[in-house]
C-alpha positions as CSV (number, residue, x, y, z in Angstrom):
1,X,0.0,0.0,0.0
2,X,1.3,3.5,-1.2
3,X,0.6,6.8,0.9
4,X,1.7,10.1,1.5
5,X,0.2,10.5,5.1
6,X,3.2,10.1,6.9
7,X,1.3,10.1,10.5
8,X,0.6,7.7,13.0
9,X,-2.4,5.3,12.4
10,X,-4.5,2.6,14.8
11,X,-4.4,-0.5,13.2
12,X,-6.1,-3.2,15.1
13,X,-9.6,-5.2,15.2
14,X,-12.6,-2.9,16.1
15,X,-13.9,-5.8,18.0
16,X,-14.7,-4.9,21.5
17,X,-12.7,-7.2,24.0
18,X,-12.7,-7.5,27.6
19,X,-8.9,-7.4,28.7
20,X,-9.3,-10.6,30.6
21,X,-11.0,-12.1,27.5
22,X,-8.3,-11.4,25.3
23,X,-6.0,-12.8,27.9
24,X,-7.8,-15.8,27.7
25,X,-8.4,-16.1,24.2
26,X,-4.0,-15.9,24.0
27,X,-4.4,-18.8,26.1
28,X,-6.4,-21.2,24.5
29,X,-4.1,-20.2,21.3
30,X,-0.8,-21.0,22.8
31,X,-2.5,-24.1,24.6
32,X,-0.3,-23.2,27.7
33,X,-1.9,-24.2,31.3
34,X,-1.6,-20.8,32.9
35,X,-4.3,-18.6,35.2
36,X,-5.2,-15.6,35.5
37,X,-4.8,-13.6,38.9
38,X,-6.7,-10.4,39.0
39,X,-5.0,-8.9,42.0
40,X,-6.3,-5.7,44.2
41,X,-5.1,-2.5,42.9
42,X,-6.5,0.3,41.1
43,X,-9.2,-0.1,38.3
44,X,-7.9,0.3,34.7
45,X,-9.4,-0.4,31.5
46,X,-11.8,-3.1,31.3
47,X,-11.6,-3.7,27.6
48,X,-10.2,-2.3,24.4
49,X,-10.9,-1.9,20.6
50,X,-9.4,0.3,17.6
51,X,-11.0,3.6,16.3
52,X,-9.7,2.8,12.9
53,X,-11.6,5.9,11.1
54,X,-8.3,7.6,10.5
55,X,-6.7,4.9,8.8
56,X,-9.5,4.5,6.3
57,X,-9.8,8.0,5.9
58,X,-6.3,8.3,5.0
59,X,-5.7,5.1,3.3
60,X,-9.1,3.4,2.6
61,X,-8.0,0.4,4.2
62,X,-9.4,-1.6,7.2
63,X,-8.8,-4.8,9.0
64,X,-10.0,-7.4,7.2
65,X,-9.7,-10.4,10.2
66,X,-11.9,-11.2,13.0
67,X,-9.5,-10.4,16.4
68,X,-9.4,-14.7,17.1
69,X,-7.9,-15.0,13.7
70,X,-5.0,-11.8,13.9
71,X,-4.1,-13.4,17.2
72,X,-3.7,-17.2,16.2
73,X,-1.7,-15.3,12.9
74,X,0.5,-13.6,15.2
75,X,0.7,-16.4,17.9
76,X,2.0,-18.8,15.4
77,X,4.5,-16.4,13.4
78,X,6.2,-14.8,16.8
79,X,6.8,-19.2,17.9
80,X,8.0,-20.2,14.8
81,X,9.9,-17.2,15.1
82,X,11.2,-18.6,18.2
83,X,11.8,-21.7,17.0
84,X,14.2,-20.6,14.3
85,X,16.7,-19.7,17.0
């Protein structure tokens, strides 16, 4: 993809995710057996998604995967990534 715009973009699903969702979703993906611990402590965030207006302004382009599918991409890449070395 060819652009001008030079500036910084989100790129990322729009999909609406609670944070310990996604944590569990990584899970399941790498098949590891680990837990989550919510501990006490401030309140942050509860979930997350991508305002990707600007990018498809700019560049008419938007993610084209479903956030499971990205993820399990990723996942696999960054351990046969791993592997490699």
């Amino acid at each position: 993809m060819r652009s001008d715009f030079a500036g910084p973009v989100n790129i990322g699903s729009d999909e609406m995710i609670r944070i310990n969702d996604l944590a569990k979703m990584i899970i399941g993906i790498s098949d590891k057996k680990i837990s989550i611990d919510n501990i006490p402590g401030p309140l942050g965030v509860r979930g997350r998604n991508s305002d990707n207006r600007l990018i498809y302004e700019k560049l008419q382009w938007k993610p084209s995967l479903k956030l499971i599918d990205g993820i399990t991409s990723t996942y696999q890449w960054i351990k046969n990534q791993i592997n490699k070395n």
